[in-house]
C-alpha positions in Angstrom: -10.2 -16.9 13.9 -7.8 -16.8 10.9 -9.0 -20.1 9.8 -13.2 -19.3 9.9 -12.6 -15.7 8.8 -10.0 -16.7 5.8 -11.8 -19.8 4.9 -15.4 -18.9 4.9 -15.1 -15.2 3.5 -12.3 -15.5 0.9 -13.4 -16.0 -2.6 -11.5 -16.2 -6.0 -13.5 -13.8 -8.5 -13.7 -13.8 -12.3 -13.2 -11.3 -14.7 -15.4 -9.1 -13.7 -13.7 -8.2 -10.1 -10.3 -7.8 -12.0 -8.2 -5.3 -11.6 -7.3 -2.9 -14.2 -3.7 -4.6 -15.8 -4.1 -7.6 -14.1 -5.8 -11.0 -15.2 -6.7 -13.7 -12.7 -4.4 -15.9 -12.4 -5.0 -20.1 -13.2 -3.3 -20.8 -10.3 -5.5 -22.1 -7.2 -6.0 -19.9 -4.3 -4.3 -23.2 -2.4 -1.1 -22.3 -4.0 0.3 -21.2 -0.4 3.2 -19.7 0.5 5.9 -19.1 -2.1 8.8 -16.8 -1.6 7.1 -14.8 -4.7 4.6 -15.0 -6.9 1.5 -16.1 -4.6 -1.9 -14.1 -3.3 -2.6 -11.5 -0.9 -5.5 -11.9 0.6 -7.3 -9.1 3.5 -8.3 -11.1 7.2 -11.4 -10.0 9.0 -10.5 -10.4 12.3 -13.7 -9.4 14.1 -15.9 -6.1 15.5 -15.3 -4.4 19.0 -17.1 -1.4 20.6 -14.3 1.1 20.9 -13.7 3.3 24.1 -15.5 6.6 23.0 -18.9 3.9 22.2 -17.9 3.5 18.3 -18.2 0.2 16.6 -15.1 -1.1 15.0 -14.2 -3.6 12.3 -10.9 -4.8 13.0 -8.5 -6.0 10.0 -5.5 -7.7 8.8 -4.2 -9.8 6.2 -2.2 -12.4 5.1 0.5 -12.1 2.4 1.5 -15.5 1.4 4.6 -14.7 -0.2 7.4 -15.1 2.5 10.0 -12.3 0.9 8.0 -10.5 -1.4 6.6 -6.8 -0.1 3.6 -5.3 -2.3 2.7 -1.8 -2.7 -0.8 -1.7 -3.7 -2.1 1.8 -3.9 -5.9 2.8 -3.3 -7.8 2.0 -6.4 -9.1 -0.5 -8.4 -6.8 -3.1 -7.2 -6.8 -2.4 -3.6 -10.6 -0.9 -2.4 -13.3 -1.6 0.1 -16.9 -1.3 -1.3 -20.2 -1.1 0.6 -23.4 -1.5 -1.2 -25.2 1.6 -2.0 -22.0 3.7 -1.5 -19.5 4.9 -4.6 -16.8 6.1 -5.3 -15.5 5.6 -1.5 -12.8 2.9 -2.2 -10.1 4.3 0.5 -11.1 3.1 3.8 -8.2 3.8 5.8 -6.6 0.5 4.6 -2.5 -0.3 4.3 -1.1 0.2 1.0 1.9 -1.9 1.8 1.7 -5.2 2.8 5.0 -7.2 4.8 4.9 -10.9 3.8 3.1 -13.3 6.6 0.3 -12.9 8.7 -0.3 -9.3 10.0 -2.9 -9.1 12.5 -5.6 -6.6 13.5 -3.6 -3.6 11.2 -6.3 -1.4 10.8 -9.9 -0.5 12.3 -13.4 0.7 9.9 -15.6 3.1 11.7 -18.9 1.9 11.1 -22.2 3.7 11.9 -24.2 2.4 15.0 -26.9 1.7 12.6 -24.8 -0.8 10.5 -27.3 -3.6 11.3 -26.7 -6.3 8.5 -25.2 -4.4 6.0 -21.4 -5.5 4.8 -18.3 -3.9 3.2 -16.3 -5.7 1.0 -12.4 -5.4 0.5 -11.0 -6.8 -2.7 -7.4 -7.0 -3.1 -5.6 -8.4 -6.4 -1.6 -9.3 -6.1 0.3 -11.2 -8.4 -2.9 -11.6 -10.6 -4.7 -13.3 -8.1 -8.1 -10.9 -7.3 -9.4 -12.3 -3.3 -12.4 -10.3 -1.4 -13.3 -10.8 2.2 -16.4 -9.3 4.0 -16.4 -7.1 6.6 -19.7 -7.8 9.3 -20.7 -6.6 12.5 -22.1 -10.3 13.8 -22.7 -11.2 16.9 -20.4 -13.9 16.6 -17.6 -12.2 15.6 -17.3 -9.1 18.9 -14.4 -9.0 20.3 -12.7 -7.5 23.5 -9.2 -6.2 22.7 -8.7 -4.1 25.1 -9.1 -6.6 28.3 -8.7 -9.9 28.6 -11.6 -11.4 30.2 -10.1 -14.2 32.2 -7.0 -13.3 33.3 -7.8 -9.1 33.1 -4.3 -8.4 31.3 -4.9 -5.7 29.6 -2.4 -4.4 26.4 0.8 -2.2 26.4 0.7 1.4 26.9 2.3 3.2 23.7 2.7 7.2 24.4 5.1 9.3 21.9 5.8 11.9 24.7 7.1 11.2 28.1 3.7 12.4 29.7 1.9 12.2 26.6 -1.4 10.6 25.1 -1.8 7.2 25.9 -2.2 4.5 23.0 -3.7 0.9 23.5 -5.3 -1.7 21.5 -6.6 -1.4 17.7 -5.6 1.6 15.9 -7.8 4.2 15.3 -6.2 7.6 14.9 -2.8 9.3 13.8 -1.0 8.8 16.6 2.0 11.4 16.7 3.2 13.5 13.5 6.9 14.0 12.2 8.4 14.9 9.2 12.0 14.7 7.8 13.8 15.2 4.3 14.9 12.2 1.7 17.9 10.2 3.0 17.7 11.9 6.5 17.0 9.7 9.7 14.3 10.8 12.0 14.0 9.6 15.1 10.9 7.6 16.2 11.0 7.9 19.8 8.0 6.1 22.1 7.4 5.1 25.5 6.4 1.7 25.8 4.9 0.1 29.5 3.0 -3.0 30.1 0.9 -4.3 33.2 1.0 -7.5 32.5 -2.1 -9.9 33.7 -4.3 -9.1 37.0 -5.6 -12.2 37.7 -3.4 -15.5 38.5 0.2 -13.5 38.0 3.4 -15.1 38.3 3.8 -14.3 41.8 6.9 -12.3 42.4 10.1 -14.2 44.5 10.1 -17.4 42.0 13.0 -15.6 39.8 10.9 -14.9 36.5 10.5 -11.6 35.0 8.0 -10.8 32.1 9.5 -10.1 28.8 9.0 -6.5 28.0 6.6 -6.4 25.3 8.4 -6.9 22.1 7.6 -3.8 19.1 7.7 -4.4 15.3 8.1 -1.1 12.8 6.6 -1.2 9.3 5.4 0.4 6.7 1.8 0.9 6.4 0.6 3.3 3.8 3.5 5.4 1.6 4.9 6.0 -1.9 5.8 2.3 -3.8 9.4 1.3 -3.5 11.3 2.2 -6.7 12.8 -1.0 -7.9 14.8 -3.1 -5.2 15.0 0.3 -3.1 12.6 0.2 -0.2 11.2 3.5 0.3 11.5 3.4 4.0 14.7 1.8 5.9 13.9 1.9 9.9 16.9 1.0 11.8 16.1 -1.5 13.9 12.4 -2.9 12.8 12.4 -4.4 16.6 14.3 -2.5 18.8 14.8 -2.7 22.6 12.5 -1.0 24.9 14.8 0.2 27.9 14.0 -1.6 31.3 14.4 1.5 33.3 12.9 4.2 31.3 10.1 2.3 28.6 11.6 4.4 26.2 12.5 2.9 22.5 14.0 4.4 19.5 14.4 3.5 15.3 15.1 5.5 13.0 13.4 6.1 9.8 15.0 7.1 6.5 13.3 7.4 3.2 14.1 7.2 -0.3 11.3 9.2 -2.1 9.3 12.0 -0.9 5.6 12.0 0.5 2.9 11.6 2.9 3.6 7.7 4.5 1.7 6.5 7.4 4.1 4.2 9.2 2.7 1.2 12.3 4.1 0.1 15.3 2.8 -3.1 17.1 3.8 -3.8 20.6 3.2 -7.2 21.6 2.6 -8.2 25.0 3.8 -12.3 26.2 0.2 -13.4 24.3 2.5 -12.7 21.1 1.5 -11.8 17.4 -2.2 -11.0 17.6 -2.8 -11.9 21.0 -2.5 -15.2 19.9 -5.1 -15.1 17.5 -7.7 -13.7 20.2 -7.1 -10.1 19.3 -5.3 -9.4 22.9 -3.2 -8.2 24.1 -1.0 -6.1 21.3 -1.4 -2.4 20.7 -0.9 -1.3 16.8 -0.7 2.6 16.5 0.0 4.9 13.6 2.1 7.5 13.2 2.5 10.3 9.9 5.8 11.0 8.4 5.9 13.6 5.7 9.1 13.6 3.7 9.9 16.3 1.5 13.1 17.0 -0.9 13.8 20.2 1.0 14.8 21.1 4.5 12.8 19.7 7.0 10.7 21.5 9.2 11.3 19.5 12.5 8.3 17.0 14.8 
């Protein structure tokens, strides 16, 4: 879906979509990947019904440069528009985008009466200004949370050991911490996967499953301060362990204030459910980081 939702809703706008300090650049949006220097562009991935009867708009993006991380705060530069509606550019989108391909990083709420109408999410990088649409098509429903064919369903994320269950899209703040500059706090998780129901590796033939492999990031925080990042998490993919599902990193930071931080766990289907939007789970946790003492989870 990358290719019909990239190539078909991307455009390249003029001046009058710029962002304030920036200038389109000359360059064709066909510049591709560059280490630095090239566009950022948002990826609608599709529309789901969510489990409480919502509609969802799921989104990602893809950040052609393959070592440069942007900060792009909520504004001009980074918003999502809807026609009749101002002043409302913060739709819950990142406002730090991790080079590559990022899939299905962030849910819209939509009313159920959203018929035909469309948002619009302009982002401009590197002076290069890109908008998508955002739709509720037929077309373009999806069903992340169970695989129709082969039932498998996507990993179970829970931040206590007999806590709320995560799976699927993000849609709420999933656990809360908060910790002091420069000290490490402890991202604990428990992480469990059923794998698929229908035609299963049967068991005997000397295969295990993988367990489902988890990503960190950064997802919506203060800008890094030169070539300081403003959050180090130690590792980015650590180990879930095989007898317990529980996994660990650790979070520092290097400036204070609120940062919303993401953590995808990917079942065998691999980044994005292999571009059919399962089986992965992305959830969201809140870090706030103060100068002073902390004041504990």
């Amino acid at each position: 879906m990358l290719t019909a939702a990239i190539a078909a809703a991307v455009v390249v706008n003029g001046a009058a979509q710029q962002g304030q300090g920036q200038l389109p650049s000359q360059f064709p949006l066909s510049l591709g990947l560059r280490e630095k220097g090239s566009s950022l562009t948002g990826a609608f991935e599709g529309w789901y019904h969510d489990k409480d009867g919502s509609m969802r708009v799921l989104v990602g993006y893809l950040n052609r440069n393959t070592k440069q991380e942007i900060d792009i705060p909520v504004g001009p530069n980074n918003r999502i528009d809807m026609p009749g509606v101002r002043d409302i550019a913060d739709w819950g989108q990142p406002t730090h985008f991790q080079p590559g391909r990022q899939w299905g990083v962030f849910t819209v709420k939509v009313p159920k009466d959203f018929g035909d109408k469309k948002l619009t999410w302009t982002i401009v990088a590197n002076g290069f200004t890109n908008s998508i649409t955002l739709h509720t098509h037929a077309d373009y429903i999806l069903e992340p949370f169970e695989d129709a064919a082969s039932k498998n369903t996507p990993p179970v994320v829970k931040f206590e050991p007999n806590g709320k269950t995560f799976t699927g899209p993000p849609s709420v703040i999933a656990a809360t911490f908060s910790t002091t500059v420069g000290k490490p706090v402890a991202l604990d998780a428990w992480v469990t996967d059923e794998g698929p129901k229908v035609n299963p590796i049967p068991a005997g033939l000397g295969f295990t499953p993988p367990p489902p492999g988890i990503k960190w990031s950064m997802f919506r925080g203060p800008a890094a301060s030169g070539s300081t990042p403003s959050v180090t998490i130690d590792p980015a993919n650590p180990k879930i362990d095989k007898d317990t599902g529980k996994v660990t990193a650790n979070a520092t930071f290097a400036t204070a204030g609120e940062y919303i931080l993401r953590m995808q766990a990917n079942d065998s289907t691999g980044e994005g459910g292999g571009g059919f939007q399962c089986c992965w789970t992305n959830v969201h946790v809140k870090v706030t980081v103060t100068s002073g003492a902390a004041t504990g989870r």
